[in-house]
MDAnalysis code that builds the backbone (N, CA, C; Angstrom):
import MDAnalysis as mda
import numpy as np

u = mda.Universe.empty(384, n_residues=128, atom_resindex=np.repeat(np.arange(128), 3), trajectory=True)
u.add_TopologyAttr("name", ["N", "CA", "C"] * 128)
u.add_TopologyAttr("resid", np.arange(1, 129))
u.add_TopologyAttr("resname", ["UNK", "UNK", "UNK", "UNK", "UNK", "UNK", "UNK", "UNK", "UNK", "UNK", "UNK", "UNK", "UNK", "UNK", "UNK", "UNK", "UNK", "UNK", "UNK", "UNK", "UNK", "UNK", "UNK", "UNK", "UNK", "UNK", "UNK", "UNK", "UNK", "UNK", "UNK", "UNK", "UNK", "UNK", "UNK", "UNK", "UNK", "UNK", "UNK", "UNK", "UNK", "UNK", "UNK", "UNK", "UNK", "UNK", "UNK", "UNK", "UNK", "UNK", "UNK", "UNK", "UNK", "UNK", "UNK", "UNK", "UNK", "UNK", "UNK", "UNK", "UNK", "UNK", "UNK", "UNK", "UNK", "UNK", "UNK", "UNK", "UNK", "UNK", "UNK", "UNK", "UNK", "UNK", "UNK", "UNK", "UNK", "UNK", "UNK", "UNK", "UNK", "UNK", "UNK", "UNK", "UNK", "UNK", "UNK", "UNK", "UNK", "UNK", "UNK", "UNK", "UNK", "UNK", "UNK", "UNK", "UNK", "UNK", "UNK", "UNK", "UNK", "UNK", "UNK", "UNK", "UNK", "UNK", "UNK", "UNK", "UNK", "UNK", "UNK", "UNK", "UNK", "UNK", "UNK", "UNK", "UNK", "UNK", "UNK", "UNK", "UNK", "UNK", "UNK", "UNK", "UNK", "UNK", "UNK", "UNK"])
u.atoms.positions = np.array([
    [107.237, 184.449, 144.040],
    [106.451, 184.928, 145.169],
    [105.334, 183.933, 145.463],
    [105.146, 183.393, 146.633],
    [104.110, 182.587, 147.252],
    [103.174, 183.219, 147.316],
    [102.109, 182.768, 146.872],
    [100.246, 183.061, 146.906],
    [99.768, 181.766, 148.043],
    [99.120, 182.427, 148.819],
    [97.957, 181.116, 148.637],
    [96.355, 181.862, 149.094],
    [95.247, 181.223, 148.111],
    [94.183, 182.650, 148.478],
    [92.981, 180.931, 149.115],
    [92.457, 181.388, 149.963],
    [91.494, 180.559, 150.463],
    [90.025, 181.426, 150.181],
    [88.802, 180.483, 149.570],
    [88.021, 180.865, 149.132],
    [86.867, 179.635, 149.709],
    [85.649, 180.031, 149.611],
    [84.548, 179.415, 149.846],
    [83.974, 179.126, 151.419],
    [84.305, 180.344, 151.935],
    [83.759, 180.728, 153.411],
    [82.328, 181.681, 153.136],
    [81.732, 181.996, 154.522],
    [80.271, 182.405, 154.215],
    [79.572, 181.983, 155.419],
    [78.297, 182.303, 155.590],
    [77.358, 182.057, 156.508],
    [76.358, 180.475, 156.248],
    [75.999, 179.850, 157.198],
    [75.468, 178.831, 157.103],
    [75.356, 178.524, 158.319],
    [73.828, 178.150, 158.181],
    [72.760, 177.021, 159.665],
    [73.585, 176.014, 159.926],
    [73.184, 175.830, 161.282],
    [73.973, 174.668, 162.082],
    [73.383, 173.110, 161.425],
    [74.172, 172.497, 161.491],
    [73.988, 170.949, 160.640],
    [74.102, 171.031, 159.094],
    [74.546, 172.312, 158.825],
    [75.030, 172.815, 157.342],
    [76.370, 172.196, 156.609],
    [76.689, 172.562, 155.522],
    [78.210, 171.934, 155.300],
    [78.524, 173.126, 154.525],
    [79.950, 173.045, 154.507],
    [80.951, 174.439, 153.233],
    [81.918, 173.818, 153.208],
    [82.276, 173.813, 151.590],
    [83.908, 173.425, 151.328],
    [84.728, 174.988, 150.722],
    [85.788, 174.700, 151.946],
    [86.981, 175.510, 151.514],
    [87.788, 175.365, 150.598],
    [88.280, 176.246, 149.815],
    [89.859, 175.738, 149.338],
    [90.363, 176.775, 148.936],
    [91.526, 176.295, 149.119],
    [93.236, 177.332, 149.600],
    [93.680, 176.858, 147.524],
    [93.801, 177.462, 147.307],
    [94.715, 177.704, 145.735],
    [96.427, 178.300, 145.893],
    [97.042, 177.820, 145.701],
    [99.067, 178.378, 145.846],
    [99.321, 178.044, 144.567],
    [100.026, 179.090, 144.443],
    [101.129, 179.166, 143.433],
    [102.124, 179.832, 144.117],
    [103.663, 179.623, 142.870],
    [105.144, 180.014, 142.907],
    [105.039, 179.015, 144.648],
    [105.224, 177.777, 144.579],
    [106.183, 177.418, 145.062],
    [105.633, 175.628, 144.619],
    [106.268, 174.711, 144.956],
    [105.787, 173.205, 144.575],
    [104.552, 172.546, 145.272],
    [103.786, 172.606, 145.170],
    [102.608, 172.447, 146.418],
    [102.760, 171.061, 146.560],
    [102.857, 169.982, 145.232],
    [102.934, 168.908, 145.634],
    [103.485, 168.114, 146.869],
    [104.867, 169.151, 146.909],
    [105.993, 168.939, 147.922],
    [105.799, 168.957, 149.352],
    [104.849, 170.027, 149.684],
    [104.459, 170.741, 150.687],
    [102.814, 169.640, 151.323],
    [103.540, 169.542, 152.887],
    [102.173, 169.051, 153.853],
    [101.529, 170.734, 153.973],
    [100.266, 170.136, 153.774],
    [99.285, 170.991, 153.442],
    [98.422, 171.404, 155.207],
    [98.135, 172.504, 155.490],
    [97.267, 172.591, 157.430],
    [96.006, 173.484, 157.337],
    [95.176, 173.239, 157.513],
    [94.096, 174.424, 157.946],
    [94.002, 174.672, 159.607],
    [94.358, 175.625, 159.797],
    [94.078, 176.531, 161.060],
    [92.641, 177.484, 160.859],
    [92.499, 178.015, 162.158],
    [91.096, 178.648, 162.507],
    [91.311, 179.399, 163.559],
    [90.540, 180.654, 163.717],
    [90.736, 181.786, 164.652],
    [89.497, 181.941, 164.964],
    [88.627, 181.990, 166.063],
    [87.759, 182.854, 166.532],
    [87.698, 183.826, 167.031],
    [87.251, 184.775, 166.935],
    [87.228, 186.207, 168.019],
    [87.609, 185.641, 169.493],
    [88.660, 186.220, 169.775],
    [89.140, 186.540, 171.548],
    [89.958, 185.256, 171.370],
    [90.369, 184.076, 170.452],
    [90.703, 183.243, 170.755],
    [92.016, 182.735, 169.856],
    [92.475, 182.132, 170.453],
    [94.094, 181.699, 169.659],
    [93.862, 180.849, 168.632],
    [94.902, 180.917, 167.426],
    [94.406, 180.329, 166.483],
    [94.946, 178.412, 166.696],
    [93.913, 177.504, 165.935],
    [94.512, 176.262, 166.593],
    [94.352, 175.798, 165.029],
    [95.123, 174.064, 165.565],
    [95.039, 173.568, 164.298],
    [93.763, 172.716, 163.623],
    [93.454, 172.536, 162.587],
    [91.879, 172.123, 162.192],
    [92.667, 170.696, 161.416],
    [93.549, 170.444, 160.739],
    [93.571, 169.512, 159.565],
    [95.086, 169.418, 159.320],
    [95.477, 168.622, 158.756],
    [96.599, 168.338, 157.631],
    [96.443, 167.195, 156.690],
    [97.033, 167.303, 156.103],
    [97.682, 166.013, 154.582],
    [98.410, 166.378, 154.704],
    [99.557, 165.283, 154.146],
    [101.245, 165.157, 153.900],
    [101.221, 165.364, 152.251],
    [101.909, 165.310, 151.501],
    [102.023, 165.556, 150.800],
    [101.756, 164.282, 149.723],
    [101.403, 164.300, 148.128],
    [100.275, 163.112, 147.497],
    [101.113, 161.893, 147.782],
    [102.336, 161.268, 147.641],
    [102.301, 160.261, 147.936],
    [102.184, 159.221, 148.884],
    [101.944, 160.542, 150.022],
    [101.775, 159.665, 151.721],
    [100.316, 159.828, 151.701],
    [100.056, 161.116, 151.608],
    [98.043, 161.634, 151.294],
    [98.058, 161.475, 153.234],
    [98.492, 161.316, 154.142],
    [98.151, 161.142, 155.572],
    [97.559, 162.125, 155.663],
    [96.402, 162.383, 156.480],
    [95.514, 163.184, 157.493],
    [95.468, 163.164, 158.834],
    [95.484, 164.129, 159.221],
    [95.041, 164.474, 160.770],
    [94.086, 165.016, 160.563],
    [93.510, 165.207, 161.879],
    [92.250, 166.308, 162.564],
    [92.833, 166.838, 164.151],
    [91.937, 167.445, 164.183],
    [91.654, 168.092, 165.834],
    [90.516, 167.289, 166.107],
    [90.824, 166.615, 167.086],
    [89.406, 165.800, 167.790],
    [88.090, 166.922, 167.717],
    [87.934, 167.930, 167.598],
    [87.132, 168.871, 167.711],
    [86.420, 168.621, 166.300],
    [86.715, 167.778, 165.233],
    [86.457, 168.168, 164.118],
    [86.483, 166.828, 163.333],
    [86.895, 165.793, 164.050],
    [87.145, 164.325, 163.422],
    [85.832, 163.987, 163.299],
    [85.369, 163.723, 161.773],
    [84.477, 162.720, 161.652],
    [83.327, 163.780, 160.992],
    [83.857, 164.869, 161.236],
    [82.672, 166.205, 160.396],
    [83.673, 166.462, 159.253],
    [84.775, 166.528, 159.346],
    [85.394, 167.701, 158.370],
    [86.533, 166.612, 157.306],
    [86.253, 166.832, 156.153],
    [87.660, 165.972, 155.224],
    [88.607, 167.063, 154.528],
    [90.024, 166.512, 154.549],
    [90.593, 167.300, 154.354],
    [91.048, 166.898, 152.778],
    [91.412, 167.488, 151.413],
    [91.769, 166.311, 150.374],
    [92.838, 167.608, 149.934],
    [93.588, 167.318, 148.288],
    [94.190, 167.939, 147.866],
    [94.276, 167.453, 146.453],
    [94.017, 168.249, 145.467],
    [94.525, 168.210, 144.013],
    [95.478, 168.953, 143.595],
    [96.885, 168.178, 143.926],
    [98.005, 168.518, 143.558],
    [97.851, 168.942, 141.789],
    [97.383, 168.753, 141.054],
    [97.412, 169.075, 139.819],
    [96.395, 170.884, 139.401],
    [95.886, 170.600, 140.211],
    [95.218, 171.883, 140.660],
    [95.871, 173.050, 141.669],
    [97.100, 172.006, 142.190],
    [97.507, 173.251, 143.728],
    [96.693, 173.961, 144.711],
    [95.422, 172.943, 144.820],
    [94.542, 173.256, 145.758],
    [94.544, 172.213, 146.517],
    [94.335, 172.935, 147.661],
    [93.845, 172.253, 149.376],
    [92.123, 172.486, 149.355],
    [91.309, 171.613, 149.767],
    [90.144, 171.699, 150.222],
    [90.200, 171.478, 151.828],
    [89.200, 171.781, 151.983],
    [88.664, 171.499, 153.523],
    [86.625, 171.037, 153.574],
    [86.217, 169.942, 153.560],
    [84.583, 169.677, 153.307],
    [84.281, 169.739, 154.722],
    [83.316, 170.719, 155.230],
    [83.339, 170.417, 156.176],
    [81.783, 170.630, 156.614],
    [81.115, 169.026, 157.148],
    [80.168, 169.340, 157.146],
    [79.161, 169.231, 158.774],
    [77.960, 168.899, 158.932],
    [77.052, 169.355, 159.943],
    [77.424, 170.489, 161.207],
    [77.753, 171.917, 160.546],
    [78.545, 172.057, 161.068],
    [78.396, 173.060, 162.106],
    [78.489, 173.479, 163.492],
    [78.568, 173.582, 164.643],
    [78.749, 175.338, 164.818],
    [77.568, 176.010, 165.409],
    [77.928, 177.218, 166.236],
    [79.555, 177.580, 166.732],
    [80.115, 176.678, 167.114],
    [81.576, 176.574, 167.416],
    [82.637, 176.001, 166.494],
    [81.858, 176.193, 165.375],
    [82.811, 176.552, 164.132],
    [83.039, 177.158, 163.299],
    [82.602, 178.682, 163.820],
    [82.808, 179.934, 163.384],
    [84.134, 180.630, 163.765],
    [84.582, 180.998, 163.003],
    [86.181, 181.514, 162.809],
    [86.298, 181.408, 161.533],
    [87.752, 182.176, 161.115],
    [88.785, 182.386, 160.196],
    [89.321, 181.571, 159.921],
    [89.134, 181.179, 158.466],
    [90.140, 179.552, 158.355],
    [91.026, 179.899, 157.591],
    [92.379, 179.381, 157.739],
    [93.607, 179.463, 157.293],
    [94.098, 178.482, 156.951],
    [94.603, 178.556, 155.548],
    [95.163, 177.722, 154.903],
    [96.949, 177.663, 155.079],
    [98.020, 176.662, 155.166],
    [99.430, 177.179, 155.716],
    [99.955, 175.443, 154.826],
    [101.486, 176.298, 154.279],
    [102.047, 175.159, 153.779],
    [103.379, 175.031, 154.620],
    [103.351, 173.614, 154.685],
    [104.774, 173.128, 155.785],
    [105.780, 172.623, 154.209],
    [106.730, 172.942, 154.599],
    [108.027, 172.213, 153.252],
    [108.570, 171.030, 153.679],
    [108.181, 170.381, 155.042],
    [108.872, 168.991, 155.709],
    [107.951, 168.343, 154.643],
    [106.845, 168.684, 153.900],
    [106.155, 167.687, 153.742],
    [105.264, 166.710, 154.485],
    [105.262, 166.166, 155.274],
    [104.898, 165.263, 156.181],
    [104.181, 166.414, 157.192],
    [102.816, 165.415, 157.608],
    [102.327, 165.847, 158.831],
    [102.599, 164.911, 159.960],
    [103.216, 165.706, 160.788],
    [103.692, 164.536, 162.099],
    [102.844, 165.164, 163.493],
    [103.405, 164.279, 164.613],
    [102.503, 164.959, 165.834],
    [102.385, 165.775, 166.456],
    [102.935, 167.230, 165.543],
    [103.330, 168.260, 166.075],
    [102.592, 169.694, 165.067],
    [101.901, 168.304, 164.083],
    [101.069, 169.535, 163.183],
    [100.616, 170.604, 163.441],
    [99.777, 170.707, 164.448],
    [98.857, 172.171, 165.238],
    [99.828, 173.018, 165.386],
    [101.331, 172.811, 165.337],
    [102.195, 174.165, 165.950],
    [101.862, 174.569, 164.367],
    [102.142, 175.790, 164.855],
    [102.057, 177.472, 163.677],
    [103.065, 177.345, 163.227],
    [104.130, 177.361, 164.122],
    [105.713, 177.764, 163.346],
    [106.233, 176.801, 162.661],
    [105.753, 175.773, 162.517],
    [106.394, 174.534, 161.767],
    [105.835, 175.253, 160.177],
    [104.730, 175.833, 159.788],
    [104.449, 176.667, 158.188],
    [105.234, 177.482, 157.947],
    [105.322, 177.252, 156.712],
    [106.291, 178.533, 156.416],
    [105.279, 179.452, 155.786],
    [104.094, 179.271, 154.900],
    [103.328, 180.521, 154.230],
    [102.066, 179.822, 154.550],
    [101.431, 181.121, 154.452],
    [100.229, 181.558, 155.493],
    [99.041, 182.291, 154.032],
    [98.021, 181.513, 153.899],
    [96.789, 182.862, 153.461],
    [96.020, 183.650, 154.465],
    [95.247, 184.503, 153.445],
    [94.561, 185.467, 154.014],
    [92.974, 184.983, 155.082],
    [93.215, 184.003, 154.648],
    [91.690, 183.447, 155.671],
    [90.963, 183.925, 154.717],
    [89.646, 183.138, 155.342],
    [88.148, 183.081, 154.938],
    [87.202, 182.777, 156.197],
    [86.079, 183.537, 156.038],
    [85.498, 183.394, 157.350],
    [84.207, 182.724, 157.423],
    [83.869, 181.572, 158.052],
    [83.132, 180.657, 158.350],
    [82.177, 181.274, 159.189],
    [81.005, 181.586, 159.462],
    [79.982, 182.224, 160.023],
    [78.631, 180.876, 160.318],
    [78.719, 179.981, 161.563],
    [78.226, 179.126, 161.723],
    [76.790, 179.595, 162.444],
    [75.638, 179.651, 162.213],
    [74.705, 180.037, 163.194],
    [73.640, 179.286, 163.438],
    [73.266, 179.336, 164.772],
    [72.037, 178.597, 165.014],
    [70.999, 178.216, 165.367],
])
């Protein structure tokens, strides 16, 4: 059975930083390109991040987020982080952690349906 629990969400002032991270077990995480998604109230969820899996290590962003937010992974740990810092009234939402089994993040990362498992979110409370 697939877990994945995302932890280290919370409230924090604008120009603040919080690191996330997504923990999985029962399935190979190494294997798996790793995505953080985000939901705000009234709004569709989009994509925030990826890594490919450790021997490619590739990253994306959402231009919304390039250059504030790093994405890393300790495959020996089976955790995803997300550091994400000075960080913005309009980066309050639900962050979601999601594992793809292609491995690879390609230019089509932000779609949803390309994950196959999904956590429970954690909620980012940006204020300012």
């Amino acid at each position: 059975q697939v877990q994945m629990v995302e932890s280290g969400g919370g409230l924090v002032q604008a120009g603040g930083s919080l690191r996330l991270s997504c923990t999985a077990s029962g399935l190979p995480f190494a294997d798996y390109a790793m995505g953080w998604f985000r939901q705000a109230p009234g709004k569709e969820r989009e994509g925030v991040s990826c890594i490919s899996r450790n021997w490619s290590g590739a990253t994306l962003y959402a231009d919304s987020v390039k250059g504030r937010f790093i994405v890393s992974r300790d495959n020996a740990k089976n955790t995803l982080y997300l550091q994400m810092n000075s960080l913005k009234p309009e980066d309050t939402a639900m962050y979601f952690c999601a594992a793809d089994v292609r491995g690879y993040c390609t230019g089509s990362w932000f779609r949803e349906f390309l994950y196959n498992y999904w956590g429970q979110g954690t909620q980012v409370t940006v204020s300012s």
